[in-house]
ZAMARGU-4260 file (C-alpha; in steps of 0.2 Angstrom, whole numbers, plus 5000, padded with zeros to 4 digits):
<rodrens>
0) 4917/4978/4985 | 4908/4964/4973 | 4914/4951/4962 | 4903/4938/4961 | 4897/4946/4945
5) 4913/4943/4936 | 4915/4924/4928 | 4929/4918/4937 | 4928/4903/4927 | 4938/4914/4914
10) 4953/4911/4922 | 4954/4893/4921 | 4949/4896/4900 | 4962/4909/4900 | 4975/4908/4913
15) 4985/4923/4919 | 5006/4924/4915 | 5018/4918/4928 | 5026/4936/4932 | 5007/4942/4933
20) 5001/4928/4947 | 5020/4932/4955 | 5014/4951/4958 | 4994/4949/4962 | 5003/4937/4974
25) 5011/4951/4982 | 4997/4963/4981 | 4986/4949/4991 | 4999/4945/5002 | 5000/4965/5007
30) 4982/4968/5007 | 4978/4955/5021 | 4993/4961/5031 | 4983/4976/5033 | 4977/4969/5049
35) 4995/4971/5057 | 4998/4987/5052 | 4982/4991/5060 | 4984/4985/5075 | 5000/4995/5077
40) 4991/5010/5073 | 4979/5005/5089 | 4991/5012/5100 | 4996/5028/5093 | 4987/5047/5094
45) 4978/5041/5078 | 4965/5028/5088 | 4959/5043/5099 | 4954/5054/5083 | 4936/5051/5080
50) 4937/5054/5059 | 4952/5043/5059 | 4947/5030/5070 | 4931/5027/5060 | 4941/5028/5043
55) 4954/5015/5048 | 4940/5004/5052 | 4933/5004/5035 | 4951/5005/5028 | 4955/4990/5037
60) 4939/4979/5031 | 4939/4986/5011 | 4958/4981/5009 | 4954/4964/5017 | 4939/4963/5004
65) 4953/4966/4992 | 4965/4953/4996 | 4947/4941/4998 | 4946/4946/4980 | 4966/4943/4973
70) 4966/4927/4982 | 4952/4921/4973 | 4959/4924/4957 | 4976/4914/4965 | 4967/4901/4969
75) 4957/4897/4952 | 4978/4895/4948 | 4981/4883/4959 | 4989/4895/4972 | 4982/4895/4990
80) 4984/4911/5002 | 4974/4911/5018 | 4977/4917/5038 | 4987/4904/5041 | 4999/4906/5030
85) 5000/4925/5032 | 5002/4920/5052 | 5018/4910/5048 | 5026/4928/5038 | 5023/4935/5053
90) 5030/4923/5064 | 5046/4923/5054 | 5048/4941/5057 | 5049/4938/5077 | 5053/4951/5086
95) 5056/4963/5070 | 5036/4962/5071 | 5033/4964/5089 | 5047/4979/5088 | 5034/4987/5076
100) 5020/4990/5088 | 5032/4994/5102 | 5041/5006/5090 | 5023/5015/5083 | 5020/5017/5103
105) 5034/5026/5107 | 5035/5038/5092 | 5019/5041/5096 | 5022/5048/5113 | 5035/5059/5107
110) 5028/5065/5093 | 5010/5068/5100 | 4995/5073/5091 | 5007/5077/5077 | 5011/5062/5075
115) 4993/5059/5065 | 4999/5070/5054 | 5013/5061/5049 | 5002/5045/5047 | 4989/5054/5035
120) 5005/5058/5026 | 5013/5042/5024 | 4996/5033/5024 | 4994/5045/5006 | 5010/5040/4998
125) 5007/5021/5000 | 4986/5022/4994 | 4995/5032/4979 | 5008/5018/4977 | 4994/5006/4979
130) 4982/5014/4964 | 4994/5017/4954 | 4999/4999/4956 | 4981/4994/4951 | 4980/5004/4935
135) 4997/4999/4930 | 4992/4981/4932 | 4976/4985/4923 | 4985/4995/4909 | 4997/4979/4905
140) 4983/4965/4907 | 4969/4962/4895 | 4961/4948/4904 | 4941/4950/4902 | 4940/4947/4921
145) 4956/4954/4929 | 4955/4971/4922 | 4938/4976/4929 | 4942/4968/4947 | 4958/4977/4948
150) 4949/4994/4943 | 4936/4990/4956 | 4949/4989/4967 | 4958/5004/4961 | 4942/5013/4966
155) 4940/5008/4983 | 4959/5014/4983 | 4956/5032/4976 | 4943/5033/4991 | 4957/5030/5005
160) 4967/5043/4997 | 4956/5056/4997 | 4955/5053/5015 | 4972/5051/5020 | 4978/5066/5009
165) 4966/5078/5015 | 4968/5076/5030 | 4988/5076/5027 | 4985/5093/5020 | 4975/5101/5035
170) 4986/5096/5048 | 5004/5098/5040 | 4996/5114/5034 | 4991/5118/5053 | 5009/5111/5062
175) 5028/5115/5058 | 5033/5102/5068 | 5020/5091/5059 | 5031/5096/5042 | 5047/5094/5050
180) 5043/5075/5056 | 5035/5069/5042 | 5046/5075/5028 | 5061/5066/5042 | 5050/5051/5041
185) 5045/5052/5024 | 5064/5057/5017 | 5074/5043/5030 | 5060/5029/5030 | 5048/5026/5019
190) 5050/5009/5006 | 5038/5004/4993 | 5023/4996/5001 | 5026/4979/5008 | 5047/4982/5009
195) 5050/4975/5027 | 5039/4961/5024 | 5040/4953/5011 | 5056/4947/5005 | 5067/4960/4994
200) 5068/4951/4980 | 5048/4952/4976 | 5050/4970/4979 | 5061/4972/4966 | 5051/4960/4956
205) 5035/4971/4960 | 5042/4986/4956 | 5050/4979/4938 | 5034/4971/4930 | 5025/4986/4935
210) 5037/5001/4933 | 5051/4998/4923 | 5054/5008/4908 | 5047/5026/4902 | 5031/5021/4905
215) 5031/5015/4920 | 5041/5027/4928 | 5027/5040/4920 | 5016/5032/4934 | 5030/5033/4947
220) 5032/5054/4943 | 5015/5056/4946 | 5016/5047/4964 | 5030/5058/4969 | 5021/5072/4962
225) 5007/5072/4973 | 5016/5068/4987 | 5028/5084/4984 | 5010/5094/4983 | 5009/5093/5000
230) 5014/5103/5013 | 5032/5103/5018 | 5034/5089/5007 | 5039/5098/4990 | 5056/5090/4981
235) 5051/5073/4989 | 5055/5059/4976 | 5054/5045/4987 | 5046/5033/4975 | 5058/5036/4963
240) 5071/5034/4972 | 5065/5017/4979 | 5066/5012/4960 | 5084/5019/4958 | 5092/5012/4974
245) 5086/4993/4967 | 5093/4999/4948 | 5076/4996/4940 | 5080/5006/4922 | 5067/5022/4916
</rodrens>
C-alpha cells in the first residue's frame, strides 16, 4: 500500500481532532502488534498449512505497512509511535505475553488441524471488525488526506477477509468438532481487537468514537451478521455484546 501520493502536509494546515488522533493512535498501535500475534500463530497447525502460511506472511507485512501509514499521520501531530515503544507494551505485559504463545501451543496440540479452522474463524471476525473500523472512521472524517488513506487501508483489509472467511467456511463446513470449538472460542473469548493489550479504557474509547449511537451500531449488526453466516456460528452477536458489556448506548 502507497501513500506518498497523498500531501501529508495537509495535516499540519488542517490538524485532525483530539478524540480522532486518540483512536488512529490505537489502530497504529494494533496494527504493528501484528508481529506478536504472528509469532504465536508460528507454533500452532496453521504454520504447517501451505495457503495459510503464505497468507500470514503477506498479512503480517500489509498490516505493518498500515501502521507505517497511521504513524505517519501521528507523527505530522507531534506524536511518535516506533518498535521501541511498542517493545515496552510488551514488556509490561510479562508473562501475560509469554502465556500467549505457550497457550496457542497447547491449544494447538489438542485441538489439531482443527484448530485452523477456528483461527480462519476468529481471524474473520477481527478483519471485519477492523474494516469496519476503517470505514467508520472514514464516514465521520472529512480530512482531504485521511479519508482516502483509511479507504486504502480499508481495501487492503477487505482482501484478508476474503481469505480468512473462506477458508472459515470450508473447514467449519468440512468439521463438527471444528464448529463446536470455534463457536466455544468465539462465544467465551473473543474481545474487540486489541482488548488485552491495550488498556481498557482506550477500548471503550475506540469503540465509542466509532460506534456509539444508531448508526454506529448499524456498522456493528453488520459484523455480527457475517460472522452468524458462517457455519456453526449462526446467533453469534459477539461484537454487540462487546459494546453492551462496556454500556456504549445504540
Amino acid at each position: 500500500m502507497q501513500w506518498a501520493d497523498l500531501d501529508f502536509d495537509e495535516f499540519e494546515r488542517n490538524p485532525l481532532p483530539e478524540e480522532t488522533l486518540r483512536t488512529l493512535r490505537y489502530m497504529c498501535d494494533i496494527e504493528y502488534h501484528t508481529v506478536c500475534y504472528l509469532r504465536d500463530l508460528l507454533t500452532t497447525p496453521s504454520h504447517d498449512e501451505p495457503a495459510v502460511g503464505a497468507f500470514m506472511t503477506m498479512w503480517n507485512r500489509e498490516e505493518f505497512w498500515h501502521g507505517e501509514a497511521l504513524a505517519a499521520v501521528l507523527e505530522r501531530h507531534g506524536l511518535r509511535v516506533d518498535f521501541d515503544e511498542l517493545k515496552a507494551t510488551r514488556l509490561k505485559l510479562g508473562w501475560k505475553d509469554r502465556l500467549g504463545t505457550v497457550k496457542q501451543t497447547v491449544i494447538g496440540r489438542l485441538v489439531g488441524n482443527d484448530f485452523v479452522a477456528v483461527h480462519m474463524a476468529w481471524g474473520a471476525a477481527n478483519e471485519w471488525s477492523a474494516t469496519a473500523a476503517y470505514h467508520r472512521l472514514a464516514a465521520l472524517e472529512s480530512h482531504p488526506v485521511l479519508v482516502p488513506l483509511l479507504k486504502r487501508i480499508a481495501q487492503q483489509e477487505t482482501k484478508h477477509v476474503a481469505f480468512y472467511a473462506s477458508q472459515a467456511r470450508d473447514r467449519l463446513g468440512a468439521s463438527k468438532k471444528a464448529r463446536v470449538v470455534a463457536r466455544l472460542a468465539l462465544e467465551n473469548a473473543w474481545g474487540p481487537v486489541g482488548s488485552g493489550v491495550m488498556p481498557e479504557t482506550e477500548v471503550t474509547h475506540v469503540m465509542t468514537h466509532l460506534f456509539a449511537g444508531s448508526e454506529g451500531r448499524k456498522f456493528i449488526r453488520d459484523i455480527d451478521a457475517h460472522i452468524a453466516k458462517l457455519p456453526g456460528m449462526d446467533g453469534l452477536r459477539i461484537v454487540e455484546d462487546a459494546m453492551e458489556k462496556r454500556g456504549i448506548a445504540s
